[in-house]
Biopython code that builds the backbone (N, CA, C, O; Angstrom):
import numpy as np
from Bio.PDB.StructureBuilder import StructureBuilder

atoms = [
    (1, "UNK", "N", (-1.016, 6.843, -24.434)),
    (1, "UNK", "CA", (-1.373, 7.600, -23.247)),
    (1, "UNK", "C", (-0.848, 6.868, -22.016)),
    (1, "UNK", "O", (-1.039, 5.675, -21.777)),
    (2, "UNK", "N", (-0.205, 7.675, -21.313)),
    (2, "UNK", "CA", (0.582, 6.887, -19.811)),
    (2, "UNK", "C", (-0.228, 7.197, -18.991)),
    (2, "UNK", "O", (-0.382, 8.409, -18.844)),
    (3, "UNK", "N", (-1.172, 6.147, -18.022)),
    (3, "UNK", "CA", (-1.943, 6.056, -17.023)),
    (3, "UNK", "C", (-1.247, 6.616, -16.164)),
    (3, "UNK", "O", (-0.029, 6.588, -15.988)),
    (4, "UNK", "N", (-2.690, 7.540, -15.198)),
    (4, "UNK", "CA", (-2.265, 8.350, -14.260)),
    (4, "UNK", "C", (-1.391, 7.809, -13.039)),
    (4, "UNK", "O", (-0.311, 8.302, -12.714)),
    (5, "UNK", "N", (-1.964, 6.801, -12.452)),
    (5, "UNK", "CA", (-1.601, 5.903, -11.281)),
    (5, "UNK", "C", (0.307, 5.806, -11.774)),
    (5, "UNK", "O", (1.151, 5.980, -10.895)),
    (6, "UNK", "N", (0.757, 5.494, -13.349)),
    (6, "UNK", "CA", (2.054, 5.063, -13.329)),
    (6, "UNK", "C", (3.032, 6.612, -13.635)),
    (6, "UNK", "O", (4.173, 6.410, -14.049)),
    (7, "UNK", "N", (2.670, 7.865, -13.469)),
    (7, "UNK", "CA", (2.842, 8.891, -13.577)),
    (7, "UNK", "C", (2.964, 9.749, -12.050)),
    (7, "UNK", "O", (3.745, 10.634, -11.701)),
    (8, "UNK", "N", (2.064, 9.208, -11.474)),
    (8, "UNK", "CA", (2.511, 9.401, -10.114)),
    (8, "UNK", "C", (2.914, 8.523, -8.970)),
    (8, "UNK", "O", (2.920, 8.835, -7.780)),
    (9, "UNK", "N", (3.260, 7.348, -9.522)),
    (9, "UNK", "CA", (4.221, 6.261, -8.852)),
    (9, "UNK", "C", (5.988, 6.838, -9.659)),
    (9, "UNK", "O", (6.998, 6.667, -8.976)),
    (10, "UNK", "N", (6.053, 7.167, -10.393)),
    (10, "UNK", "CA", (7.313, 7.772, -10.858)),
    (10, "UNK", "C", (7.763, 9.301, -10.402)),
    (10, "UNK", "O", (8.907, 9.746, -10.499)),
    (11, "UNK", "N", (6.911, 9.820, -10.020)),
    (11, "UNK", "CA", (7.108, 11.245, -9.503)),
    (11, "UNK", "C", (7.919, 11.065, -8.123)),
    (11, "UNK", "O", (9.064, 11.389, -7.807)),
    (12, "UNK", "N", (6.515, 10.195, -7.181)),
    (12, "UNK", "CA", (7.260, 9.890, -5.810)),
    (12, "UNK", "C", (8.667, 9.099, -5.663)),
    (12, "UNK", "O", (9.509, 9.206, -4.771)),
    (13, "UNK", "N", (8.661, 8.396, -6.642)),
    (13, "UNK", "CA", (9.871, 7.281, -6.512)),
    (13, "UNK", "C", (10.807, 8.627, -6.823)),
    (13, "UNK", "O", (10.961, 9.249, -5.772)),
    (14, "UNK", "N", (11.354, 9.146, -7.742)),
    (14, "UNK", "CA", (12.148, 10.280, -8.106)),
    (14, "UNK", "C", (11.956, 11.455, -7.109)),
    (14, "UNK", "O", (12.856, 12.291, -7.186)),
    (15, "UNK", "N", (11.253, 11.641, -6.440)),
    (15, "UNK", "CA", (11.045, 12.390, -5.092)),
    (15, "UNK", "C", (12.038, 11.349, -3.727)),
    (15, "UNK", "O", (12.863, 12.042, -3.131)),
    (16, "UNK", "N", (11.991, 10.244, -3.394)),
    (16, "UNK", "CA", (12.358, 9.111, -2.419)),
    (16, "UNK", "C", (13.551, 9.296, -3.319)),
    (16, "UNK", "O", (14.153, 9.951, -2.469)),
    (17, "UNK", "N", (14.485, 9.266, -4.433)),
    (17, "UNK", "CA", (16.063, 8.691, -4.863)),
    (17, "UNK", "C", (16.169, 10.256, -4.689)),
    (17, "UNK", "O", (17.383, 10.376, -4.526)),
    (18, "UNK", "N", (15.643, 11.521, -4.625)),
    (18, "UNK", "CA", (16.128, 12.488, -4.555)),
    (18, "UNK", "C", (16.813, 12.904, -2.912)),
    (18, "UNK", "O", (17.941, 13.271, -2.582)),
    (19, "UNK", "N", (15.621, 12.663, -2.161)),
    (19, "UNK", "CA", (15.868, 13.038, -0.439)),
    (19, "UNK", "C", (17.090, 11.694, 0.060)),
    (19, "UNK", "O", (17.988, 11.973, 0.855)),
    (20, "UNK", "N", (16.982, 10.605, -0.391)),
    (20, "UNK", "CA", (17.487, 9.497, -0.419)),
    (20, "UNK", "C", (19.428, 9.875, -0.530)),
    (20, "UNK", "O", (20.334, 9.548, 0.237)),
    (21, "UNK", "N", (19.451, 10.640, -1.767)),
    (21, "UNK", "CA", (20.853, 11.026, -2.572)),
    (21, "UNK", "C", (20.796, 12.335, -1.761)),
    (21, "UNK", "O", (21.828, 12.379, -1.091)),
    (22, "UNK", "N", (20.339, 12.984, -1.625)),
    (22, "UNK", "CA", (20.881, 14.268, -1.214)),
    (22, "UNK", "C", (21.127, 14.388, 0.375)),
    (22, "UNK", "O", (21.721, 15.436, 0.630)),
    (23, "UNK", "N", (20.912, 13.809, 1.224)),
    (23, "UNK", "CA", (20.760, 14.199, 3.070)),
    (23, "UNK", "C", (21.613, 12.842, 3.333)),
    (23, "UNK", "O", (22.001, 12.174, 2.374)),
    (24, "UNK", "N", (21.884, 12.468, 4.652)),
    (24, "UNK", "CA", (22.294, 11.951, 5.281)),
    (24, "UNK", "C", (21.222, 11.244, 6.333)),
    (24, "UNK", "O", (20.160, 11.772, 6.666)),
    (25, "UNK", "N", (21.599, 10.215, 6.700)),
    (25, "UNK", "CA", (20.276, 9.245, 7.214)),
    (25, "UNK", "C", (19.911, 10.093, 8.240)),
    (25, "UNK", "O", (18.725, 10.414, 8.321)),
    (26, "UNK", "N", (20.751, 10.539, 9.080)),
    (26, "UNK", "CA", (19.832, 11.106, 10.587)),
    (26, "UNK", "C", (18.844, 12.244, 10.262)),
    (26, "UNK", "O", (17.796, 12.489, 10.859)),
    (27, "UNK", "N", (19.369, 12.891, 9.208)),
    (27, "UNK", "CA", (18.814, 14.171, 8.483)),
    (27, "UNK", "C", (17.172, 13.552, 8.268)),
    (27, "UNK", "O", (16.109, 13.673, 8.878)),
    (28, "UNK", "N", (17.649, 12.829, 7.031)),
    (28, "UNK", "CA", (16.103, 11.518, 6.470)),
    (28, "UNK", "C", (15.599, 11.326, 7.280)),
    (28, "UNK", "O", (14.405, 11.529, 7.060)),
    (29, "UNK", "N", (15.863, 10.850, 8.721)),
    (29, "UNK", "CA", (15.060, 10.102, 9.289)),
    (29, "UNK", "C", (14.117, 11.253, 10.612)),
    (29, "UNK", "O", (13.060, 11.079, 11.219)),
    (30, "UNK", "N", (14.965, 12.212, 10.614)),
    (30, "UNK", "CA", (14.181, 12.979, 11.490)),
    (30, "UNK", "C", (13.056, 13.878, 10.609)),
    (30, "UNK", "O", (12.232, 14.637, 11.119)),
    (31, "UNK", "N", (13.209, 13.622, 9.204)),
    (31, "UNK", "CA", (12.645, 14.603, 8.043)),
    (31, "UNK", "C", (11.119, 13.497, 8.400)),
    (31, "UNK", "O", (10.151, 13.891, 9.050)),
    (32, "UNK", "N", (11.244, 12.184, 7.831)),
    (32, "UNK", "CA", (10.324, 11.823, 8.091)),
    (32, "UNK", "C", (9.649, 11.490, 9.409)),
    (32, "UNK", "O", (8.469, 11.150, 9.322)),
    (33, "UNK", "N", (10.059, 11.521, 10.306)),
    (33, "UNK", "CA", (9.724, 11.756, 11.677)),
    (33, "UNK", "C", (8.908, 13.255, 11.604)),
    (33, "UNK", "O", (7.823, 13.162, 12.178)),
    (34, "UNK", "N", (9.052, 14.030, 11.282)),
    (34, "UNK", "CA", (8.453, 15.289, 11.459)),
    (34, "UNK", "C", (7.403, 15.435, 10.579)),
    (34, "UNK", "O", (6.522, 16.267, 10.801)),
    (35, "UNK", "N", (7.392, 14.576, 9.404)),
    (35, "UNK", "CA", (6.719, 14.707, 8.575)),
    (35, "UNK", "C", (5.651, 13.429, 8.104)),
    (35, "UNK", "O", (5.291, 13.083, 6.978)),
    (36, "UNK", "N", (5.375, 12.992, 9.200)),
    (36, "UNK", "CA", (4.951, 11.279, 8.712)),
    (36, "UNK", "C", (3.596, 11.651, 8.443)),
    (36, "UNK", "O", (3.029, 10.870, 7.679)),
    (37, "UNK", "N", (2.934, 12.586, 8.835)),
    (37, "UNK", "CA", (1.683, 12.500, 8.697)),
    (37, "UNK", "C", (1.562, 12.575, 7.189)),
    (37, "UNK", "O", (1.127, 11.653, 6.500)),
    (38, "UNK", "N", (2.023, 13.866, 6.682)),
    (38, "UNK", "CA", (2.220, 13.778, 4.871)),
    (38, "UNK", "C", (2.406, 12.961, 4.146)),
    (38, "UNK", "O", (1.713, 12.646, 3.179)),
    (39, "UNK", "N", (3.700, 12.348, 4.641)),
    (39, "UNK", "CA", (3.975, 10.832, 3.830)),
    (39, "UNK", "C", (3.122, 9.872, 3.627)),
    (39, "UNK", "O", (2.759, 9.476, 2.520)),
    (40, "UNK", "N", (2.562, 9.220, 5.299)),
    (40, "UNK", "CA", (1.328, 8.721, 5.312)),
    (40, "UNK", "C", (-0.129, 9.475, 4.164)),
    (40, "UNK", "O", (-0.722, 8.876, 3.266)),
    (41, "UNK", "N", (-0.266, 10.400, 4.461)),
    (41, "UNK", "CA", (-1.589, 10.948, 3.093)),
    (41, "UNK", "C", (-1.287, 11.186, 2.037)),
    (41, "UNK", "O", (-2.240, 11.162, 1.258)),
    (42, "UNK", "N", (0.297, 11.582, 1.312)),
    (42, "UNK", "CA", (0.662, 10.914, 0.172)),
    (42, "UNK", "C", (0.425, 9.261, -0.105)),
    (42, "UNK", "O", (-0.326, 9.028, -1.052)),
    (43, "UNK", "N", (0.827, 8.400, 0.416)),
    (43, "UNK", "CA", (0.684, 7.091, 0.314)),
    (43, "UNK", "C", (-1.048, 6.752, 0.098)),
    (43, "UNK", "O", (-1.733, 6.438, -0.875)),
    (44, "UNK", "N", (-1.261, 6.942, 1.216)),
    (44, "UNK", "CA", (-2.932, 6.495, 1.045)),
    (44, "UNK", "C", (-3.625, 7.239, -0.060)),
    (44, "UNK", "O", (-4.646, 6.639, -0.393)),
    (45, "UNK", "N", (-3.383, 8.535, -0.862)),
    (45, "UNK", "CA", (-3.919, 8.612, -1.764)),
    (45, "UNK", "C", (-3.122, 8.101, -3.084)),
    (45, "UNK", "O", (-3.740, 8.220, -4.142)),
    (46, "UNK", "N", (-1.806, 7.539, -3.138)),
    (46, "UNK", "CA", (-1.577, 6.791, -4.271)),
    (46, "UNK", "C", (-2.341, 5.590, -4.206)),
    (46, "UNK", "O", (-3.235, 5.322, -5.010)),
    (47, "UNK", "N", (-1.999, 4.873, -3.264)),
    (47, "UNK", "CA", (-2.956, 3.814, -2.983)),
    (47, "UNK", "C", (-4.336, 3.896, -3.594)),
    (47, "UNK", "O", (-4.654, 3.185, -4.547)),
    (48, "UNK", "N", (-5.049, 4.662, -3.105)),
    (48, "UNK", "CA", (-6.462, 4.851, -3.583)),
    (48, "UNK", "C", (-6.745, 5.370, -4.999)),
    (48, "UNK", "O", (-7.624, 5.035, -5.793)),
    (49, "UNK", "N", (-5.532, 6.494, -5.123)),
    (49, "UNK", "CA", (-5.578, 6.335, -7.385)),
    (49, "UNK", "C", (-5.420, 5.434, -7.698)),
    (49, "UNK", "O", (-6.072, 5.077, -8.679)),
    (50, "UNK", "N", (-4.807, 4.822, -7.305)),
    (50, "UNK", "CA", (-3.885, 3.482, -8.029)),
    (50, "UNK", "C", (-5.194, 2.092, -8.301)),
    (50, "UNK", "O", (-5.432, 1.353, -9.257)),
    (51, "UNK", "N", (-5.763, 2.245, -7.009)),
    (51, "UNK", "CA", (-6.836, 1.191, -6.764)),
    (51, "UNK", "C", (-8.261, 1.286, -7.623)),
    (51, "UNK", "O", (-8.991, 0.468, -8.183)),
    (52, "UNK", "N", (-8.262, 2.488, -7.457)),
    (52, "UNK", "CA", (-9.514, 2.809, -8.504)),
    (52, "UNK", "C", (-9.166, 2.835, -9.499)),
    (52, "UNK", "O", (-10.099, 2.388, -10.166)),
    (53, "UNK", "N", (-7.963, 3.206, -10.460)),
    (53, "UNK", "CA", (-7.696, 3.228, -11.021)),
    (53, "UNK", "C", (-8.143, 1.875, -11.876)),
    (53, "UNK", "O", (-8.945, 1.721, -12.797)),
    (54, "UNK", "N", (-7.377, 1.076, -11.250)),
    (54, "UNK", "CA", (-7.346, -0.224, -11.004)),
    (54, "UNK", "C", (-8.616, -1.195, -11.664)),
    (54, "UNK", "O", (-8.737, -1.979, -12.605)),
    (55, "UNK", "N", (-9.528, -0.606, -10.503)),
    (55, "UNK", "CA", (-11.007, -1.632, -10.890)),
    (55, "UNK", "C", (-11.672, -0.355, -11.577)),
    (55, "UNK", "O", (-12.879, -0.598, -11.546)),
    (56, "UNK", "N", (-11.471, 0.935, -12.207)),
    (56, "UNK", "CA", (-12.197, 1.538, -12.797)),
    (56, "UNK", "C", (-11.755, 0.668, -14.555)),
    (56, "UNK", "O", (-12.497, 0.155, -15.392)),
    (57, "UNK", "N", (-10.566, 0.807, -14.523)),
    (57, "UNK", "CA", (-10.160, -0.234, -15.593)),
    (57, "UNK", "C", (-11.067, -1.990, -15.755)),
    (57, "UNK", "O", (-12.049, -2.148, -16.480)),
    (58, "UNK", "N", (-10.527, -2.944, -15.028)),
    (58, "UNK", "CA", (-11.367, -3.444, -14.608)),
    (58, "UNK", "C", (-12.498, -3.963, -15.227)),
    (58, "UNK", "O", (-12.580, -4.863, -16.062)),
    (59, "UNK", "N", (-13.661, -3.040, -14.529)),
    (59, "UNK", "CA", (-14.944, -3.370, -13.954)),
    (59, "UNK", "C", (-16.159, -2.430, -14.931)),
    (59, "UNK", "O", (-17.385, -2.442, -15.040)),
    (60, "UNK", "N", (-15.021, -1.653, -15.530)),
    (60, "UNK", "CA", (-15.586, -0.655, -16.555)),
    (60, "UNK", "C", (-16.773, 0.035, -15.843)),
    (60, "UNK", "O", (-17.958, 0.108, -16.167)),
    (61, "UNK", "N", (-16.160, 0.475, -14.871)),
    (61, "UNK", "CA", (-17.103, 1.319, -14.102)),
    (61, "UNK", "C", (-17.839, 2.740, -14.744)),
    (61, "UNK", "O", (-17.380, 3.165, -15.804)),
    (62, "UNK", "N", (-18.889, 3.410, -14.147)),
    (62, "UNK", "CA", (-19.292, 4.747, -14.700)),
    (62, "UNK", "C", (-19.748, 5.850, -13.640)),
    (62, "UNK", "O", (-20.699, 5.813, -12.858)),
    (63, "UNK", "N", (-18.803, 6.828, -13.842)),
    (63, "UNK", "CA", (-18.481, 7.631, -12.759)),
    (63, "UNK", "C", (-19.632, 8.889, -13.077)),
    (63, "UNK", "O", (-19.733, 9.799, -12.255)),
    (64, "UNK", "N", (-20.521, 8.879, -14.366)),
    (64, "UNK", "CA", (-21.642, 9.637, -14.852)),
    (64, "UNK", "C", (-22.613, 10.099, -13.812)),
    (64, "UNK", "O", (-23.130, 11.216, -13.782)),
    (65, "UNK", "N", (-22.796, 9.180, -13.011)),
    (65, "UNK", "CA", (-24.558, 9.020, -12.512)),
    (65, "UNK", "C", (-23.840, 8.813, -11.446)),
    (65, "UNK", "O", (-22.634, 8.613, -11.300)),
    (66, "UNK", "N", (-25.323, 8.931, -10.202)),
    (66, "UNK", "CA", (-25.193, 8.572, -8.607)),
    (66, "UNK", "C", (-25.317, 6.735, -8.502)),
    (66, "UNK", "O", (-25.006, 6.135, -7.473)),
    (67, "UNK", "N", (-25.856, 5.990, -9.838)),
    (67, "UNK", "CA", (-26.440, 4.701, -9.247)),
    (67, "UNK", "C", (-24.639, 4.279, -9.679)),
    (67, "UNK", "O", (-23.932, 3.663, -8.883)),
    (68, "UNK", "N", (-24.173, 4.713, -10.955)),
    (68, "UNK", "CA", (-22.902, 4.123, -11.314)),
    (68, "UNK", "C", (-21.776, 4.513, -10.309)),
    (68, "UNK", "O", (-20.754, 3.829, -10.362)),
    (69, "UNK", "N", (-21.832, 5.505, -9.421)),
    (69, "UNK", "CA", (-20.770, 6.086, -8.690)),
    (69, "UNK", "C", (-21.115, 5.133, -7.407)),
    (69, "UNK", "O", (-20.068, 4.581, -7.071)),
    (70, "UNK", "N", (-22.336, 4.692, -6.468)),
    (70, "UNK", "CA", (-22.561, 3.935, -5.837)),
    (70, "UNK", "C", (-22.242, 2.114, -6.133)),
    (70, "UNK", "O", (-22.047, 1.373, -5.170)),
    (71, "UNK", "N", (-22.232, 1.676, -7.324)),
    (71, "UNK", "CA", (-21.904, 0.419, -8.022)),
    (71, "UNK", "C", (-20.460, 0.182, -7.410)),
    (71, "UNK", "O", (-20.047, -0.855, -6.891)),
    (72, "UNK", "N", (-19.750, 1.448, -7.601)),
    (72, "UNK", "CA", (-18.333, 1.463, -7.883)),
    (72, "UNK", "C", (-17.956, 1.452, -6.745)),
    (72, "UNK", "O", (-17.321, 0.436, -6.462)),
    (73, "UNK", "N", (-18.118, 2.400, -5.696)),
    (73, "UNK", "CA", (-18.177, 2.150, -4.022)),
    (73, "UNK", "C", (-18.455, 0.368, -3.772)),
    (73, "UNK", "O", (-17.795, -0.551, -3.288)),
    (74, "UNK", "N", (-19.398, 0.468, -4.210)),
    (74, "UNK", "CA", (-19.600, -1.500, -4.156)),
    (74, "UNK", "C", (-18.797, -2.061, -4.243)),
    (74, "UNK", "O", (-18.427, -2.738, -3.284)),
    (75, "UNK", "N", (-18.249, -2.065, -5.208)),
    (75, "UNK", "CA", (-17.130, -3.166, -5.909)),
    (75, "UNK", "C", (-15.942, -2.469, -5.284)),
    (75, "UNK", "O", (-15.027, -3.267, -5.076)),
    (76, "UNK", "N", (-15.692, -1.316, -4.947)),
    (76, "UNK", "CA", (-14.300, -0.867, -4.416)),
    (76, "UNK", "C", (-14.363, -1.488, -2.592)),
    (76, "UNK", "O", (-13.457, -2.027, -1.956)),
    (77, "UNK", "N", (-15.144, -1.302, -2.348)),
    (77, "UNK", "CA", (-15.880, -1.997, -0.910)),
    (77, "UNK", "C", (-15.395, -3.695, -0.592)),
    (77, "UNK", "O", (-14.634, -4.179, 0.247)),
    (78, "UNK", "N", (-16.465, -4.472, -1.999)),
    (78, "UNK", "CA", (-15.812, -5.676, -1.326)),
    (78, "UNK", "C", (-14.200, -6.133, -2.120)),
    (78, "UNK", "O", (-13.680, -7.228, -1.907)),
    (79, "UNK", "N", (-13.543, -5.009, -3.093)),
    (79, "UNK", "CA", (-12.294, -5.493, -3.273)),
    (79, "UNK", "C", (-11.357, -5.364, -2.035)),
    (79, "UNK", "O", (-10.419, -6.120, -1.783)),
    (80, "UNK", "N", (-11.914, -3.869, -1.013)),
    (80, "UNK", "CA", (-11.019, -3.978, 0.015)),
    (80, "UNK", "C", (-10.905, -4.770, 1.060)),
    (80, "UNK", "O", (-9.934, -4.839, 1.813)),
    (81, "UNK", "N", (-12.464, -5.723, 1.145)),
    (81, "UNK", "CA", (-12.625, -6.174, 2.158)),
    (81, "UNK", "C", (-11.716, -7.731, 1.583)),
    (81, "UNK", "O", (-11.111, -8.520, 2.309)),
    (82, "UNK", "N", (-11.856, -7.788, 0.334)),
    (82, "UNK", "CA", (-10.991, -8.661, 0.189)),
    (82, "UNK", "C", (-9.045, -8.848, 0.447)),
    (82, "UNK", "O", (-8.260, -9.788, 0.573)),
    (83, "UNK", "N", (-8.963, -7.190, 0.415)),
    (83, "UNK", "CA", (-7.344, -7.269, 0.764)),
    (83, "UNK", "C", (-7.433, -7.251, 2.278)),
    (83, "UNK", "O", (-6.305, -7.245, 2.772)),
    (84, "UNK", "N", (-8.309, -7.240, 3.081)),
    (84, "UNK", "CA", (-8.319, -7.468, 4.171)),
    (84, "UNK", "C", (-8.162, -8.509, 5.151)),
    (84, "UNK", "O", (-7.511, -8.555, 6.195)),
    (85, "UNK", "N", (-9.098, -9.539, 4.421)),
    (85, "UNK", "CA", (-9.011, -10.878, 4.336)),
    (85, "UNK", "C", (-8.007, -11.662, 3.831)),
    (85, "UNK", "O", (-7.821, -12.811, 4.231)),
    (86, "UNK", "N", (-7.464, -11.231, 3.138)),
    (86, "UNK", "CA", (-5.954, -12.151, 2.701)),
    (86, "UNK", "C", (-5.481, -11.733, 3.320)),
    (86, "UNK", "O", (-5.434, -12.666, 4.123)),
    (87, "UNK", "N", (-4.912, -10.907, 3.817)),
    (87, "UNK", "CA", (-4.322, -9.582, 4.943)),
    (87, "UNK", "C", (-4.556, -11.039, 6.069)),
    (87, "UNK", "O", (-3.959, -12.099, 6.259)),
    (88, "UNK", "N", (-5.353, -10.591, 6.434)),
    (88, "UNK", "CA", (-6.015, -11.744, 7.361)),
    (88, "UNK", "C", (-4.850, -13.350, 7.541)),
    (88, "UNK", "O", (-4.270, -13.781, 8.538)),
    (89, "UNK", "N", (-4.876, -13.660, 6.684)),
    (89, "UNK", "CA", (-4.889, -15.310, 6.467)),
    (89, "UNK", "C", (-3.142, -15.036, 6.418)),
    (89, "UNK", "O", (-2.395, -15.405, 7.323)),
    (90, "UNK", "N", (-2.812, -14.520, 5.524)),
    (90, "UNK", "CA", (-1.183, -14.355, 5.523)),
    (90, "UNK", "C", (-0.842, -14.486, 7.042)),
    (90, "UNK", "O", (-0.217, -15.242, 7.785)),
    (91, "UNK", "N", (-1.460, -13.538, 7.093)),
    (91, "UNK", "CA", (-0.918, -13.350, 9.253)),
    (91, "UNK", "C", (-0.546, -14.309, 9.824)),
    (91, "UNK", "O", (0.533, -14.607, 10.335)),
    (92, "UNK", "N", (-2.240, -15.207, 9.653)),
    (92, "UNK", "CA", (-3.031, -16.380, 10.449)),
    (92, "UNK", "C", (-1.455, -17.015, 9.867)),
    (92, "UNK", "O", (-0.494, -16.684, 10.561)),
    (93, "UNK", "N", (-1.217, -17.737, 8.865)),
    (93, "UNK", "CA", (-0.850, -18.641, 8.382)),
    (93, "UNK", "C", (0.941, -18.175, 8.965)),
    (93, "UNK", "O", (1.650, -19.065, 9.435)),
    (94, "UNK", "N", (1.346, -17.053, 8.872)),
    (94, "UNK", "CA", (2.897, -17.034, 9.589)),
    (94, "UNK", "C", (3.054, -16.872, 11.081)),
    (94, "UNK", "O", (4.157, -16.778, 11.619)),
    (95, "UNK", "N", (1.813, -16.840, 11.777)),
    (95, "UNK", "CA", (2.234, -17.080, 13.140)),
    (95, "UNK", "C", (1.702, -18.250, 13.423)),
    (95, "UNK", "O", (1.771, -18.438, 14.637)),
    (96, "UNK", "N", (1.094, -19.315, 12.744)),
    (96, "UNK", "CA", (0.945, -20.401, 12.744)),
    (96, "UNK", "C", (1.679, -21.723, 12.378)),
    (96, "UNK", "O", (1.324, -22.897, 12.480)),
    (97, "UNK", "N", (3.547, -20.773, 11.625)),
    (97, "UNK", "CA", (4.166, -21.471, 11.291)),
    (97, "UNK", "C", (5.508, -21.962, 12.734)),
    (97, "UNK", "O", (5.692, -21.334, 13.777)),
    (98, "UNK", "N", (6.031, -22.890, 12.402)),
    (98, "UNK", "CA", (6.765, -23.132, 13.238)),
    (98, "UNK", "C", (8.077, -22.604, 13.193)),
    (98, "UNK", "O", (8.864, -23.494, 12.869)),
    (99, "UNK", "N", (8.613, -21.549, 13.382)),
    (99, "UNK", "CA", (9.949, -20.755, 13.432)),
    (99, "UNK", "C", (11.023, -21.338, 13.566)),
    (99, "UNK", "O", (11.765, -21.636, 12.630)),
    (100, "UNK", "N", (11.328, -21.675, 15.305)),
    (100, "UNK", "CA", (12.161, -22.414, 15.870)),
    (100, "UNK", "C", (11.493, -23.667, 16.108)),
    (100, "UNK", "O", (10.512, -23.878, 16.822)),
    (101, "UNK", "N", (12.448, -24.806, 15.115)),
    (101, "UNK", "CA", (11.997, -25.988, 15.503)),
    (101, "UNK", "C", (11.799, -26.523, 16.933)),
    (101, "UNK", "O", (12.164, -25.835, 17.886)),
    (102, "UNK", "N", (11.197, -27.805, 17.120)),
    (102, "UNK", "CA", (11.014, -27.706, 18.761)),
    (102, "UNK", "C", (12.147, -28.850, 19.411)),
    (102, "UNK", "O", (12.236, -29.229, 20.578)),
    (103, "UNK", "N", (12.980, -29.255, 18.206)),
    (103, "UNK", "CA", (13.696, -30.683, 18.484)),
    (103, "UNK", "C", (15.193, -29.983, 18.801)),
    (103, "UNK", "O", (16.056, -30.707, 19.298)),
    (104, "UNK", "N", (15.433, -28.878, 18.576)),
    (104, "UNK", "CA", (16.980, -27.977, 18.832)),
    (104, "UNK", "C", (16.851, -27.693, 20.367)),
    (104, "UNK", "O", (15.970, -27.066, 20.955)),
    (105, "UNK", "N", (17.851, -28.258, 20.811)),
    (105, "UNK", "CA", (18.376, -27.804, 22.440)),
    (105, "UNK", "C", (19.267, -26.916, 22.511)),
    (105, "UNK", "O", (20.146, -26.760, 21.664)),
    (106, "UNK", "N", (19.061, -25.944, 23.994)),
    (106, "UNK", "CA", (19.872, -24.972, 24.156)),
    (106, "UNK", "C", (21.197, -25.438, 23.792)),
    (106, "UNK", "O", (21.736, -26.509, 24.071)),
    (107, "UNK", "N", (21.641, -24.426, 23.102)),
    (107, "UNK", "CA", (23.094, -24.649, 22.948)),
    (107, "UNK", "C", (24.256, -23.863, 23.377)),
    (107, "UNK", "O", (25.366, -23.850, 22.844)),
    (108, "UNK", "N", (23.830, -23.155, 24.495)),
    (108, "UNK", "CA", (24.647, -22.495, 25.281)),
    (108, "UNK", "C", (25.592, -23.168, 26.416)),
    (108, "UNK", "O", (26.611, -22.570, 26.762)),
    (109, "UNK", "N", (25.213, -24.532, 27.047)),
    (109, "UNK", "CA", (25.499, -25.095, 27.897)),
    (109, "UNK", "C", (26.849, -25.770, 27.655)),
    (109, "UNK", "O", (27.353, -26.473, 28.530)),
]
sb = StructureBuilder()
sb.init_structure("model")
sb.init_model(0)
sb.init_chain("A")
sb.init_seg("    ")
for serial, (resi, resn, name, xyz) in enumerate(atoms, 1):
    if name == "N":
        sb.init_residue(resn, " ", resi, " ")
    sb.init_atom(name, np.array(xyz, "f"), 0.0, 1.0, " ", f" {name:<3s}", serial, name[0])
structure = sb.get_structure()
């Protein structure tokens, strides 16, 4: 049995090499310009199959009952707050890095 989440990560990808192969960039790019809102709520609901998917696998969640459907909100809750938080720290940690060393002088002069 082929999981749902990898059934509709192959649809869109073969949807993206289709518009991709067939138009021309200005074409593409004003397509998604006109259309970002869709794209955007396609995305966020792969995202969110994908994720539940995810920790329904997992966490062996049970989607039966109101206490098991609330459990699952739980655990889907602090997994996001956890991609949030690394989210977080990645940031912290690359604008905390040093880019341009500070020992290089203009070298235009």
């Amino acid at each position: 049995m082929v999981p749902g989440w990898l059934i509709i990560t192959l649809v869109l990808l073969g949807i993206m090499i289709f518009l991709f192969r067939s138009a021309n960039q200005v074409y593409l790019l004003s397509l998604v310009k006109n259309n970002f809102f869709y794209y955007f709520m396609i995305a966020l609901f792969a995202f969110l199959a994908i994720s539940f998917t995810r920790l329904y696998v997992l966490h062996d969640l049970d989607f039966t009952s109101y206490a098991g459907f609330l459990d699952a909100m739980k655990v889907y809750g602090i997994w996001l707050k956890g991609v949030f938080v690394n989210l977080g720290r990645v940031t912290g940690y690359a604008v905390n890095q040093e880019w341009i060393p500070s020992n290089v002088t203009n070298m235009t002069r």
